[in-house]
N, C-alpha and C positions, 0 to 999 in steps of 0.2 A: 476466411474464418479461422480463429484459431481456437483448438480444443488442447484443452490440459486436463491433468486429474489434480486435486485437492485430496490430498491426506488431512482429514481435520477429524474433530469431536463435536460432542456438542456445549456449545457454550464458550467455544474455546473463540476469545475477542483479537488474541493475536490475526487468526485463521480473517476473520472478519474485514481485521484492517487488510492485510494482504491480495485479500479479495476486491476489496475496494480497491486498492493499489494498483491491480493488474489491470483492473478497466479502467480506470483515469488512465493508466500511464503505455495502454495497448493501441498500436495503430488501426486495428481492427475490428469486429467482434468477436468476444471469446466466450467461448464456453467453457464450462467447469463443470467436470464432472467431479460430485463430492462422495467421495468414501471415507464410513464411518471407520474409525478405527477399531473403539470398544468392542464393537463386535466380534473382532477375531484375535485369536491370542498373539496370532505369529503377525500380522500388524501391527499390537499392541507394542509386541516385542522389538521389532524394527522401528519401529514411529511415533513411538510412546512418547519420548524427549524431546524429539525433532520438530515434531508441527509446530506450525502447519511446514508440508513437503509440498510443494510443486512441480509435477512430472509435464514435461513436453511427448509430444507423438512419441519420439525417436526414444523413449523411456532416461532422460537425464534429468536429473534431481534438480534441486534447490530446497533447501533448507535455510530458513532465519531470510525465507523473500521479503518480510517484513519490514526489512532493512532496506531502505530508499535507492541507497547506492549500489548493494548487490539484487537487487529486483531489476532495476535498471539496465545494469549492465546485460543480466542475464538475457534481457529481452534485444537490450543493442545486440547482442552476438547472433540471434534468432530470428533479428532483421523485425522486429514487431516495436519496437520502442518510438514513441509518438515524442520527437527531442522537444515541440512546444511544448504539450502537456509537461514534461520533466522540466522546461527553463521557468514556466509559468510556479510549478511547485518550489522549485528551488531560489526561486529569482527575489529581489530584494523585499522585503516590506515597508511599503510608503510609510510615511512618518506621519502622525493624525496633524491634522490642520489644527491650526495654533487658535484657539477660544479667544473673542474679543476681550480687552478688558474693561471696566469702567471705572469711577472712582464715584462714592458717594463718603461724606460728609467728613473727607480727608483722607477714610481707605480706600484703598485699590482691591477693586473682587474681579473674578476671572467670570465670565457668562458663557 
């Protein structure tokens, strides 16, 4: 299991997506422990810009995990990084299947 703390607020969507991010892209289950920031000034003051921050046990930051490529790595270094989930997210997008077409009454329409 892996347990983090979340530095967020409320409301804050960055925090959100990051969170989603960490459990797509974790090989295990994590926990998040979320502390408010507003509530204390000296958080406020450290972590006001930054959120969301993501601390591991060992107390090492991340800031901007929101970021596909630095979330990633941070977890590869952590040994927590699920690489299907990350080739599945990053991996190509199929091209939509091509719509029949027909012709009525000399035009061509797409179905």
């Amino acid at each position: 299991m892996i347990q983090l703390r979340l530095y967020t607020t409320l409301g804050c969507h960055l925090c959100e997506q990051l969170e989603a991010l960490i459990h797509t892209l974790a090989n295990d289950e994590v926990v998040l422990s979320h502390i408010e920031i507003s509530d204390d000034a000296a958080l406020m003051e450290r972590y006001g810009v930054r959120i969301p921050v993501v601390i591991d046990e060992a107390g090492k930051e991340l800031d901007r995990g929101f970021e596909l490529e630095r979330l990633s790595e941070w977890l590869k270094v952590r040994g927590w990084l699920d690489e299907v989930a990350l080739a599945t997210l990053t991996g190509p997008v199929p091209a939509p299947s091509p719509k029949a077409a027909y012709q009525r009454n000399g035009r061509r329409f797409l179905g």
